[in-house]
N, C-alpha and C positions, 0 to 999 in steps of 0.2 A: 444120344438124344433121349430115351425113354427109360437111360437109368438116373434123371433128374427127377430133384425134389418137387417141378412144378405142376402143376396140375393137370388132371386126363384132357381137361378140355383144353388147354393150353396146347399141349403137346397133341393133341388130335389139329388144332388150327398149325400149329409150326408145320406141321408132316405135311396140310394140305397146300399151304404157302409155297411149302419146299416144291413139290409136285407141282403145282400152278394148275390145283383143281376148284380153288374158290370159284362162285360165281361172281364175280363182279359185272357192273352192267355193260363191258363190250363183250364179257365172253354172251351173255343175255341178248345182245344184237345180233351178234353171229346166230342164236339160234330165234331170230325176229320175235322175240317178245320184250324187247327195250329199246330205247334211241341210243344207247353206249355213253348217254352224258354222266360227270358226274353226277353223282347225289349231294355229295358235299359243298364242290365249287360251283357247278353246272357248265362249267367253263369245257374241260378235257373230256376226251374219251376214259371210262373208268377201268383201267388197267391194275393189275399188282403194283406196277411199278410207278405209276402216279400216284392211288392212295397210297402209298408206304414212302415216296420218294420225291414226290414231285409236286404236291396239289398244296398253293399255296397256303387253304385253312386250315388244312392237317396240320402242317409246319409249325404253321402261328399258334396252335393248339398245345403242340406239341411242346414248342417255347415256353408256353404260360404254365404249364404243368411243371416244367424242369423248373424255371426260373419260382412258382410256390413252393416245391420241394425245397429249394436253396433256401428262401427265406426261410422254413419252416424251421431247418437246420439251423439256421443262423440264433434264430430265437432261442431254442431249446439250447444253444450252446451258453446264449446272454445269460440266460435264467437259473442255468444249473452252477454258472461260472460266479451268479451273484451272489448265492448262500454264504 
């Protein structure tokens, strides 16, 4: 893991991931300073494994970002293959 080329702060978030020491807001419940909703949906409890897995606007987010990359791709393939 930390003989990758990505970066400190990356790899400082992967390690806390790993561990499951982020605060998300139901670990914030357990210690009563949050309602555990999410921030994002407001729907779920805010868990690792709902923002990373589960919360439907992540998702849809996450979609629209692949699905720009692909197009981006695509283009740059049109453009270069025009010359």
């Amino acid at each position: 893991m930390y003989s990758s080329k990505a970066s400190l702060k990356a790899k400082q978030f992967q390690w806390m991931y790993v561990h499951n020491v982020i605060l998300t807001e139901y670990r914030l419940m357990l210690m009563k300073v949050s309602n555990g909703k999410c921030k994002i949906c407001g729907q779920n409890k805010e868990a690792l494994k709902h923002l990373f897995w589960e919360c439907k606007t992540v998702l849809q987010q996450y979609i629209l970002i692949q699905l720009r990359r692909f197009i981006d791709k695509v283009m740059y393939f049109c453009i270069c293959n025009h010359k």
